[in-house]
N, C-alpha and C positions, 0 to 999 in steps of 0.2 A: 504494500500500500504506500502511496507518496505520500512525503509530507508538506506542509504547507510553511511558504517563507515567509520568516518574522517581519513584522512589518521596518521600513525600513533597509531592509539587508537586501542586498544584492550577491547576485553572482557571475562566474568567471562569463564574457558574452559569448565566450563560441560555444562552453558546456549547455549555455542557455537556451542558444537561439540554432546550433544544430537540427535540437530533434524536433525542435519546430520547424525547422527549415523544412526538411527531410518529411515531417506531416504535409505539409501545406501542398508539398512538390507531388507525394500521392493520389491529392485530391485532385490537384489542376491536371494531372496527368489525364482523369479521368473528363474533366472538362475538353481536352484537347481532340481527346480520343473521339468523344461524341462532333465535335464542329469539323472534325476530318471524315466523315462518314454522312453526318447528317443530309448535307445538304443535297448530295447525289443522291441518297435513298429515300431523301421525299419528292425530289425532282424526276427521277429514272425509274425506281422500284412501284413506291405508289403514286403515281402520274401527277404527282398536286404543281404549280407554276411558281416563280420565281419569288410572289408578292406572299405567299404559302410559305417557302423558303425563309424568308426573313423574318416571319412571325415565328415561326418555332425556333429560329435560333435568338431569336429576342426573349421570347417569352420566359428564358431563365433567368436574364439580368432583370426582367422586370418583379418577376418572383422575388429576386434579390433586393429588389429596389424596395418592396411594401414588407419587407420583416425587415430591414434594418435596425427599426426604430425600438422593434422587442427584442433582436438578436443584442440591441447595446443594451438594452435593460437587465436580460439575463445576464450579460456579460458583468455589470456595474455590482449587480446586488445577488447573482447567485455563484458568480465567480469566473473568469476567464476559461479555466481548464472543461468546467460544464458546457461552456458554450461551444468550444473548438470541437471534442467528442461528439454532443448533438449533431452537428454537421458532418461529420462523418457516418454515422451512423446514417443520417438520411441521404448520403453520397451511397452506400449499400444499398440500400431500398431503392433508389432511385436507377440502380443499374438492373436491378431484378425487372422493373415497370418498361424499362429497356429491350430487355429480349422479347417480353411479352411483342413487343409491338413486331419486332421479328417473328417471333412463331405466328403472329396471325397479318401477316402484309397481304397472303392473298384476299382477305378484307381491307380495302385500303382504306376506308372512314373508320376502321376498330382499330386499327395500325396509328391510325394520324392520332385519334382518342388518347392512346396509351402514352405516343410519343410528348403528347402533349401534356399531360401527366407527368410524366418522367423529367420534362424540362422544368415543371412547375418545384417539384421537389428535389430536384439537383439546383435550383434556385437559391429555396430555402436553404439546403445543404449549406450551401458557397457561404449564405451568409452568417449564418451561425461559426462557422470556419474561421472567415477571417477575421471580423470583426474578434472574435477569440485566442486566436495566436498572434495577431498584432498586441491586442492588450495586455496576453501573457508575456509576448517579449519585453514590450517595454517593462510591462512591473518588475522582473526577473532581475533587466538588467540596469533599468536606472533614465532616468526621462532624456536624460545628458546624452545616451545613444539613441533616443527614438529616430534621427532619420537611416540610422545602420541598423535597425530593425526591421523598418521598412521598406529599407533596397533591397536586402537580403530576402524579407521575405516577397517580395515582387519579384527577384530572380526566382525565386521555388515558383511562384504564381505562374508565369509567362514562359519559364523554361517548360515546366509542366506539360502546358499549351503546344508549345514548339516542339517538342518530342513525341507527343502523344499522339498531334495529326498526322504525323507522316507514319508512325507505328499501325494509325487505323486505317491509313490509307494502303497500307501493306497488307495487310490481315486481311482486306477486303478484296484485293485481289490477288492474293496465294490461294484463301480460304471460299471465306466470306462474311455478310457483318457480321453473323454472334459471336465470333470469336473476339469482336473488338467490344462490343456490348459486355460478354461476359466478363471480359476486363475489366469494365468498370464495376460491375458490384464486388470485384475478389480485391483492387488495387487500396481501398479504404481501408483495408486491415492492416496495411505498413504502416497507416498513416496514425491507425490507433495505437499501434505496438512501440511506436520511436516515441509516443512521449508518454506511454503509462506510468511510467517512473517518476517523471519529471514532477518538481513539486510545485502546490499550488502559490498564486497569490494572495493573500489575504483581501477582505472585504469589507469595506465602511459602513458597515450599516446604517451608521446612526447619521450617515452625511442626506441632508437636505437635498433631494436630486433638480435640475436646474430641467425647465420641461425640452421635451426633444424639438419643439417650434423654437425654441429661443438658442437651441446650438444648432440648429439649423441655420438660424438668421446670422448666426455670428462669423459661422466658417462660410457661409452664402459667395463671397469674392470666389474662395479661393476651392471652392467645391465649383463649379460656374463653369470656372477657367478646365478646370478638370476633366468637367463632362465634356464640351467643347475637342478639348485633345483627346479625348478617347475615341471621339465619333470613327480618326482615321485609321485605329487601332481594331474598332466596329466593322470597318471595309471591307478590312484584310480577313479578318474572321469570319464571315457572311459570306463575300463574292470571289474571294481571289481562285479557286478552284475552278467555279464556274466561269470566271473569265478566261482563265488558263486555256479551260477546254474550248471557249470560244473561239482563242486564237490560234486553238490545235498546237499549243505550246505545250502538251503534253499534262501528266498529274501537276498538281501545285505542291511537293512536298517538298521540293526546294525551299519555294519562298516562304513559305510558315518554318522552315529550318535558318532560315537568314535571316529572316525577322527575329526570331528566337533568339540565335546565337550575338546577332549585333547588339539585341537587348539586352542580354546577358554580362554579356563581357564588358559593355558600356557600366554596368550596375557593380562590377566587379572591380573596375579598374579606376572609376571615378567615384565609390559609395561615400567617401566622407564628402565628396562637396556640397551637399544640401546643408549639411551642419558647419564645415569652415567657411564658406563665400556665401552662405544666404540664402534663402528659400529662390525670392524674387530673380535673382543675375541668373541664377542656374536654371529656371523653368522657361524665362526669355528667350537663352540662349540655344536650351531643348526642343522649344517651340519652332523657331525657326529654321533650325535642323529639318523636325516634322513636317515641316510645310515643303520644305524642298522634295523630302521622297512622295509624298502625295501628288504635288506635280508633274513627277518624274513617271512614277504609274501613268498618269493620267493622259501623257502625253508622250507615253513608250510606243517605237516600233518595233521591239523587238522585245524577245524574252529575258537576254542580258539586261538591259534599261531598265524593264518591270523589279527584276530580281534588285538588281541595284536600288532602286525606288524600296523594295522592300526592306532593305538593309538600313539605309537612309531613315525612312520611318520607325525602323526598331531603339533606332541608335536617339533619336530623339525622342520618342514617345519615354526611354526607357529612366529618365531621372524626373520627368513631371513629375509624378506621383509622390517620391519622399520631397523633392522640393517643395512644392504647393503643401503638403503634408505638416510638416516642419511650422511653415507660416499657421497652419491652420489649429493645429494643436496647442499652439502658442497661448491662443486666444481664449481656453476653459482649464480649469481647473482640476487637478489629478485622477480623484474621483468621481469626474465626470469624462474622463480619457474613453471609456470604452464606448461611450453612447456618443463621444466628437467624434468617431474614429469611424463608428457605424454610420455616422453620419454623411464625414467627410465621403468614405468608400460610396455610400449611396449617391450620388452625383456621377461613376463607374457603370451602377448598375441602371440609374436614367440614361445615359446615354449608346450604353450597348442596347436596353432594351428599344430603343428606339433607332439606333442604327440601322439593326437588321430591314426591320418594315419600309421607313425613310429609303434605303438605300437600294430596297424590294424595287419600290415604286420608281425609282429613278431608273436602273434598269430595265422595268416595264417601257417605261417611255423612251428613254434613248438607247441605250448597254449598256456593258458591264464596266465598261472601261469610264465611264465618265460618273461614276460612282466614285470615282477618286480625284474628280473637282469637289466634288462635293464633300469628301474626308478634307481635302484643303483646306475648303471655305471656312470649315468647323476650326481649322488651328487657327488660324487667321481670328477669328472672331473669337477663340479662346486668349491671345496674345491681347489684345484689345481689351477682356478685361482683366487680364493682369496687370496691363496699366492701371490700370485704375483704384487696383487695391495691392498697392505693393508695398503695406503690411501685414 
């Protein structure tokens, strides 16, 4: 049984924030695995359209988007370590609800039913998750690291992601999908196993909680700005596959590998700059970055340019998060760290859940490829208001 740390006391950050890392990296794996499959087997298997497409790959972040507010509450007052497990456990269920929708595709409205189901509660999952091991790190290791808490665990987040779709996209055609489905309900159990030891936070009970509208209002800039730069992040996860195959560029497991890998090693080699130079210089600068690979897609003729543009976007999408993070955090009070944090991440799960649909529709009307003016436009007018709230 773990124990739980004194209030106060910290410990060693890699002892801390490993077997979080290494949880979180289980979960998203399982995220990655679903958006590399998804979107050809509601497109190809059960015949649904593009603007179909992007509701089920939204409908997680939006799942994610309406439990924030009780993921930070349980988080606040029944304890971080609760919260991060709930979410995995419903990361289990939520791959079982998965295969279903495999073993019954030759119904294709009982198939869409389940899949839709399964997105709702891999939703939930995510957010009990993170909003859970963000808070455990930080309590563990001391507020002085939270932007190296959450690079770190944004690399386990997105590396996850970037691993997982080119594994499902393998699986599906060596095999086929339930082999990548079955993945997901068995991958949760590493994710429970690396931190059952681990000890918990302590919790304030007796702290007055500040209401979730008024930490809303307060991180509002810098959550804003967030959603904004995710939308281009939204693109890539939604359509890049299906644009691939539109330019007969072959699978997309490249680009969600380069996107991955440049966000990765971006978070690895740069993780203290949010906390040495500043939330504001470093998200600016991340933005801009962003904006160019968005372009770059958008105005690719060839599949090296795309790929490129993919890397570009990793590479800058990949320090907004603890930079804006950092400023956002700033602004509430310790005890109420899990419910800013559920917060702050919700501004993520608006904009991915609204990516997919948005960016359905625009490929309805024009393709796939000018789906990525429009991830632009979104850095763009994310940069814009970071002006404006640059503290």
């Amino acid at each position: 049984m773990s124990t739980t740390l004194e209030k106060g006391q910290t410990i060693n950050f890699y002892q801390a924030t490993t077997p979080i890392i290494i949880s979180v990296f289980g979960v998203y794996l399982t995220i990655g695995i679903a958006l590399g499959v998804l979107p050809r087997f509601v497109q190809n298997s059960l015949g649904f359209d593009s603007i179909m497409v992007g509701l089920v790959i939204g409908l997680q972040s939006l799942s994610t988007l309406l439990t924030r507010a009780y993921s930070g509450k349980i988080t606040d007052t029944k304890g971080a370590k609760k919260s991060k497990m709930s979410g995995v456990i419903l990361a289990v269920i939520a791959g079982i609800v998965y295969v279903l929708a495999v073993v019954f595709q030759a119904h294709p409205l009982l198939a869409l039913v389940f899949l839709l189901i399964a997105r709702i509660i891999h939703g939930v999952g995510e957010s009990f998750l993170v909003t859970g091991a963000l808070t455990w790190g930080i309590g563990l290791v001391g507020h002085s690291n939270s932007g190296k808490v959450m690079t770190w665990n944004g690399i386990a987040m997105y590396a996850g992601i970037a691993i997982g779709a080119p594994i499902s996209i393998w699986l599906s055609k060596e095999y086929n999908i339930l082999p990548a489905f079955m993945l997901i309900a068995l991958l949760p159990l590493v994710s429970w196993l690396s931190t059952a030891r681990l000890p918990s936070i302590p919790v304030d009970k007796d702290h007055v909680r500040t209401p979730f509208y008024k930490v809303i209002g307060a991180i509002s800039g810098q959550g804003l700005s967030l959603a904004f730069s995710s939308m281009a992040f939204g693109c890539i996860a939604s359509f890049i596959a299906l644009f691939f195959t539109q330019k007969n560029w072959g699978d997309a497991s490249l680009a969600f590998m380069i996107f991955g890998a440049c966000y990765v090693l971006t978070r690895i080699l740069f993780a203290s700059f949010p906390d040495k130079y500043g939330g504001f210089k470093i998200a600016l600068i991340s933005l801009i970055i962003e904006v160019a690979g968005q372009m770059l897609i958008w105005t690719s003729p060839s599949k090296t340019l795309a790929l490129l543009g993919c890397g570009l976007t990793g590479v800058g999408f990949s320090l907004v998060f603890p930079a804006l993070g950092v400023l956002a955090i700033q602004k509430v009070k310790p005890q109420m760290r899990g419910t800013a944090l559920g917060a702050y991440v919700a501004f993520v799960d608006l904009s991915l859940g609204l990516a997919g649909p948005i960016a359905g529709l625009i490929a309805g009307w024009f393709d796939y490829q000018t789906v990525y003016l429009f991830g632009g436009i979104s850095c763009v007018l994310s940069m814009i208001i970071l002006l404006f709230n640059k503290k």
